[in-house]
C-alpha positions as CSV (number, residue, x, y, z in Angstrom):
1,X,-40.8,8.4,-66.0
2,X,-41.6,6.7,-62.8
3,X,-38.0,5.6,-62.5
4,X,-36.7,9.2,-62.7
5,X,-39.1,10.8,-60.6
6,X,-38.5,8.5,-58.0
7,X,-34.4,8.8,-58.3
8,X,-34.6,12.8,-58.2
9,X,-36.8,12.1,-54.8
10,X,-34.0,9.5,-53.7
11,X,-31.5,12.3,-54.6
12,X,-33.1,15.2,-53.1
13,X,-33.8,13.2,-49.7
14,X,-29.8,12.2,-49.5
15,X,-28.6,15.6,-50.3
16,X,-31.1,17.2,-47.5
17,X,-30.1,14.7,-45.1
18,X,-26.7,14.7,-45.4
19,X,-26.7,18.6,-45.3
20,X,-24.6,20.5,-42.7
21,X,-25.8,22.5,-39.6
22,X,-24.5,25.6,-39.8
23,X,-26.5,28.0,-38.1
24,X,-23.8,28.2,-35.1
25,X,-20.7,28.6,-37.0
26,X,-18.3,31.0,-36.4
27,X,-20.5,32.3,-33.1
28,X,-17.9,31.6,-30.1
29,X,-19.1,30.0,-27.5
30,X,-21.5,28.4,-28.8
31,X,-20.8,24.8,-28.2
32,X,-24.2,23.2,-27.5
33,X,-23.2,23.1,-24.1
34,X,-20.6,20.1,-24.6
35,X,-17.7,20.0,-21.5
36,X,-14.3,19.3,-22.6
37,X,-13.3,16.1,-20.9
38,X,-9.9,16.3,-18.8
39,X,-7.6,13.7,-17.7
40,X,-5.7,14.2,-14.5
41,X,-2.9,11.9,-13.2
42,X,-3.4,13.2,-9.7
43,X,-5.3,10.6,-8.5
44,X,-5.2,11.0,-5.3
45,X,-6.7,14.8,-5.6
46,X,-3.7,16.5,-3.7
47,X,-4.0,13.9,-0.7
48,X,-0.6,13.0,-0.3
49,X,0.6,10.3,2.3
50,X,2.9,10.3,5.3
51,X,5.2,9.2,3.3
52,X,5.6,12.2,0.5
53,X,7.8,15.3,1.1
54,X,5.4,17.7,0.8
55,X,6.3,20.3,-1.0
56,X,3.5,22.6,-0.3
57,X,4.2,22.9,3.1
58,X,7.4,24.9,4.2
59,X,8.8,22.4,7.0
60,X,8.4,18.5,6.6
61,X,8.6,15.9,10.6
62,X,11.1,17.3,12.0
63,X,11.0,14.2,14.9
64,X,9.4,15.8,17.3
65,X,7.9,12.7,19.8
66,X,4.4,12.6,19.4
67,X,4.1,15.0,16.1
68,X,3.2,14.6,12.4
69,X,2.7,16.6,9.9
70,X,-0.5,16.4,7.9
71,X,0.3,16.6,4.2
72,X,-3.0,18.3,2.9
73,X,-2.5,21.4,4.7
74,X,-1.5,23.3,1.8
75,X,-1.9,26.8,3.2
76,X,-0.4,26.2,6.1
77,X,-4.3,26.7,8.2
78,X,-4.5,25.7,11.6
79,X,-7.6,23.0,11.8
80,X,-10.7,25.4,11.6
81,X,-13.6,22.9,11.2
82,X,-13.4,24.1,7.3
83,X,-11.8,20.5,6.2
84,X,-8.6,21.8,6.6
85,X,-6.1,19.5,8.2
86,X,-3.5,20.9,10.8
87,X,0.3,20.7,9.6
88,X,1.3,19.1,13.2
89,X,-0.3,17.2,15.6
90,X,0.9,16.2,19.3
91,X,0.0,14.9,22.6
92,X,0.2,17.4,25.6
93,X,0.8,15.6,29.0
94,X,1.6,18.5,30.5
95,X,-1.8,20.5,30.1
96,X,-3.2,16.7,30.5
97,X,-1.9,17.0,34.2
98,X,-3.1,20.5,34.8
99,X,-6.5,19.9,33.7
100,X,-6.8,16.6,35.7
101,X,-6.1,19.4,38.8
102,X,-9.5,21.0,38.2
103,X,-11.8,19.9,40.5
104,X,-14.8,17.7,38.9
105,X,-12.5,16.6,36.2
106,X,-11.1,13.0,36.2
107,X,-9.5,12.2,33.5
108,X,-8.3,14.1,30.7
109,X,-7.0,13.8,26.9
110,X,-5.4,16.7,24.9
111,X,-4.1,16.7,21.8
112,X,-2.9,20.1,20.1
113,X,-2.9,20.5,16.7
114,X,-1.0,23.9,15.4
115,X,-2.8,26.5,17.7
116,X,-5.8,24.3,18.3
117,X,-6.4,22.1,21.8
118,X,-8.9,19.6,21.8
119,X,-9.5,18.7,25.5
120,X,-11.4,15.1,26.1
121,X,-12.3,14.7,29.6
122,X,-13.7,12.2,31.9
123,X,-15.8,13.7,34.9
124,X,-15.5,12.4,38.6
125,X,-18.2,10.5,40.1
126,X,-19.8,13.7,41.7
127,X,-20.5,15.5,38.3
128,X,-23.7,14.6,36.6
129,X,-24.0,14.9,32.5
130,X,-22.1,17.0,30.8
131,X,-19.6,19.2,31.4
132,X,-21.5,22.5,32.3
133,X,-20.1,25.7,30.7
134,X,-18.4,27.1,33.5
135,X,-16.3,24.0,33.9
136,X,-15.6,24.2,30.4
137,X,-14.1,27.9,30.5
138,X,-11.7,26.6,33.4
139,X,-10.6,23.8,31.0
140,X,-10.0,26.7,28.2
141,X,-8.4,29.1,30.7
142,X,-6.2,26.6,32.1
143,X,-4.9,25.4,28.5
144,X,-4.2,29.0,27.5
145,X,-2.4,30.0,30.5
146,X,-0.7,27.1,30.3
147,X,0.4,27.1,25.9
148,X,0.5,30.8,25.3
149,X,0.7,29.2,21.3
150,X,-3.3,28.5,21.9
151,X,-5.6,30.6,20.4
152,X,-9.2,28.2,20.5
153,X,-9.7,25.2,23.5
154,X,-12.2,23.0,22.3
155,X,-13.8,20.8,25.2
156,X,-15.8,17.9,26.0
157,X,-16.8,14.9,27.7
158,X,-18.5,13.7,25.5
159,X,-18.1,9.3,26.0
160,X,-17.4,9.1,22.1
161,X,-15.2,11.5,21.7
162,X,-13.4,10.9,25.1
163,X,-12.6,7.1,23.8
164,X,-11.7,7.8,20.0
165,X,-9.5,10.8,21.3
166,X,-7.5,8.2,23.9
167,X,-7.2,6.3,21.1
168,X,-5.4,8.2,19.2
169,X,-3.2,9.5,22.4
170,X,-2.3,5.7,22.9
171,X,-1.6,5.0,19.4
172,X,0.9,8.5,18.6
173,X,2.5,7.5,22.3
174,X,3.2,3.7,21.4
175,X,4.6,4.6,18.1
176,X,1.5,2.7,16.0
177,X,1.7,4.2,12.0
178,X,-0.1,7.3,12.4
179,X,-1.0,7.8,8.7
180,X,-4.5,9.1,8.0
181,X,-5.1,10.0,11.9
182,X,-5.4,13.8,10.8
183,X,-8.6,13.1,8.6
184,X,-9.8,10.9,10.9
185,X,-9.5,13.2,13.5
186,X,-10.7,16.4,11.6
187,X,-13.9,14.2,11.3
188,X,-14.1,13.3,14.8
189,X,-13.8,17.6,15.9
190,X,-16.3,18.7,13.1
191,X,-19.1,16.0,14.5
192,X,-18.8,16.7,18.2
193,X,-17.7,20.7,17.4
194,X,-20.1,21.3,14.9
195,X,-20.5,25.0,16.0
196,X,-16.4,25.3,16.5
197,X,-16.4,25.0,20.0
């Protein structure tokens, strides 16, 4: 008796245990909150190199001196600060020589990037700090007048900025490989123009 009583218990507990939970069955979306997993060969999330086509863009380097084309610029936006790369990028030395015209300004750098200047200048010896505000708008004024194709002058003498932005001047001049400039760059204007301007 003991022997039966204790393989119905043996039974009943295997039965229960092994039983099904239904109680979500048939009730759609109700998946316990599990995700799908996904696999995706782009590894390189849409980032592609200097060295792709770029097929989201609608022109590839056309060999312009001093331009490339940045190949994450899928919508063809103009650098705005959002972590959007700029679809070109070149060295003005012809605003570079008006600007170094404005009194109290050195030295200058300028590289546009689609409808975008980004002016690094080095102050003379008279001018204390930073460039004051008023100074600034001549810069912008100047660069405008000058490239009727730019809408937004971003300015400063900032001593980072000023030596990262030559940099990159020297390297597009001298021909140096160019490839991940944009992002670095991008960085570079969303530290010192925080703001946008």
């Amino acid at each position: 008796m003991k022997f039966s009583i204790f393989t119905l218990g043996a039974v009943l507990l295997l039965a229960t245990g092994c039983g099904a939970n239904d109680n979500q069955q048939g009730q759609g979306g109700m998946d316990n909150n599990a995700r799908d997993v996904r696999y995706n060969a782009d590894y390189d999330r849409g980032m592609n190199d200097a060295t792709d086509n770029n097929m989201n863009n609608y022109d590839m380097n056309d060999g312009e001196p001093y331009q490339i084309n940045n190949d994450n610029d899928t919508n063809r936006d103009n650098n705005d600060n959002d972590n959007n790369n700029n679809d070109d990028m070149r060295v003005d030395q012809n605003l570079k020589g008006k600007i170094e015209k404005i009194d109290g300004v050195k030295t200058a750098h300028v590289i546009v990037t689609g409808e975008n200047a980004y002016v690094a200048t080095v102050l003379d010896n008279n001018q204390k700090g930073e460039m004051t505000d008023k100074m600034k708008e001549k810069v912008r004024n100047v660069v405008k007048k000058a490239d009727n194709n730019v809408d937004e002058v971003y300015v400063s003498s900032n001593p980072d900025f000023v030596k990262r932005v030559g940099g990159y001047v020297n390297d597009i001049q001298n021909g140096k490989p160019v490839e991940g400039i944009g992002q670095e760059f991008s960085e570079l204007v969303r530290r010192v123009f925080p703001e946008g301007r």
